[in-house]
matplotlib code that plots the C-alpha trace (Angstrom):
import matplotlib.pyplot as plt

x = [103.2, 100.8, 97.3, 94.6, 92.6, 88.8, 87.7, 90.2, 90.7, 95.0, 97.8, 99.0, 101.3, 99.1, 95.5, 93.5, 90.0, 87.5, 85.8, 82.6, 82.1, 84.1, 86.4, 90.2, 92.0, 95.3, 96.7, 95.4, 91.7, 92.3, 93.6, 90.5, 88.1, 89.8, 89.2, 85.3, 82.9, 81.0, 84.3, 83.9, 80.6, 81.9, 85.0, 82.6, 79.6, 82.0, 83.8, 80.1, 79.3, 82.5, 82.2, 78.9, 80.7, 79.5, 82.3, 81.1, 79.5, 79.8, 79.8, 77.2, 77.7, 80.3, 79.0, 77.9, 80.0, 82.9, 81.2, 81.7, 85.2, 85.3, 84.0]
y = [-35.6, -34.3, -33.9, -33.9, -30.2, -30.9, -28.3, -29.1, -32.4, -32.0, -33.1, -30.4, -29.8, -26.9, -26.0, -23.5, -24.0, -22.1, -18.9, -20.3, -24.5, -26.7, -27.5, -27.6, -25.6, -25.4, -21.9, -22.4, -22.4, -20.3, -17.5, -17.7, -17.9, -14.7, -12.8, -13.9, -10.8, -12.5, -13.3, -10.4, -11.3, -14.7, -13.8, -11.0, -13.7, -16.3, -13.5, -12.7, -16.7, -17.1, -13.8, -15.7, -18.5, -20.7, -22.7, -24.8, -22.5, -24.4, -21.5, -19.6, -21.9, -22.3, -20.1, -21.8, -20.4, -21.7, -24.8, -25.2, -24.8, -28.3, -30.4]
z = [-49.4, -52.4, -51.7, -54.0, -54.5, -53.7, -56.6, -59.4, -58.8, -59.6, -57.3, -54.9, -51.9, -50.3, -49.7, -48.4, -47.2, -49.5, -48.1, -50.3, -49.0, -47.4, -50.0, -49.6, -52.9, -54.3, -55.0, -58.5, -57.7, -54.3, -56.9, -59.2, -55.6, -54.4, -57.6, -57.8, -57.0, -54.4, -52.1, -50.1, -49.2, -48.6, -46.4, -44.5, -43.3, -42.3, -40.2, -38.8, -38.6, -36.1, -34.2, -33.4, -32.1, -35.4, -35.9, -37.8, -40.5, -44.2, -46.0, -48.2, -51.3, -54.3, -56.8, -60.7, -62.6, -59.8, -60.2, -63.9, -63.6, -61.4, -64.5]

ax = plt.figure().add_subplot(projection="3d")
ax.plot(x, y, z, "-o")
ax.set_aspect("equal")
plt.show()
């Protein structure tokens, strides 16, 4: 069954959940999120955040210029 990515807004039949928010990506966006110089820094606090025990940690925020690629 196709889902619907929460970044791009296209049909897709898989999703990852975003290192940045919340959002569920297809490979599409996941590949551009992955590239992005802050998703190190992203990937490394979550790792910290649930090490921690947070397992509920949000994220440290979708980055603007990630953002403009939603519209």
């Amino acid at each position: 069954m196709a889902k619907i990515c929460d970044r791009c807004k296209k049909e897709t039949f898989v999703t990852t959940m975003s290192m940045f928010n919340i959002q569920n990506c297809c490979p599409n966006c996941t590949e551009k999120e992955r590239a992005h110089p802050k998703f190190k820094e992203a990937r490394d606090v979550e790792l910290e955040q649930l090490q921690a025990g947070n397992y509920n940690y949000e994220g440290i925020g979708l980055p603007d210029d990630l953002k403009e690629e939603t519209l």
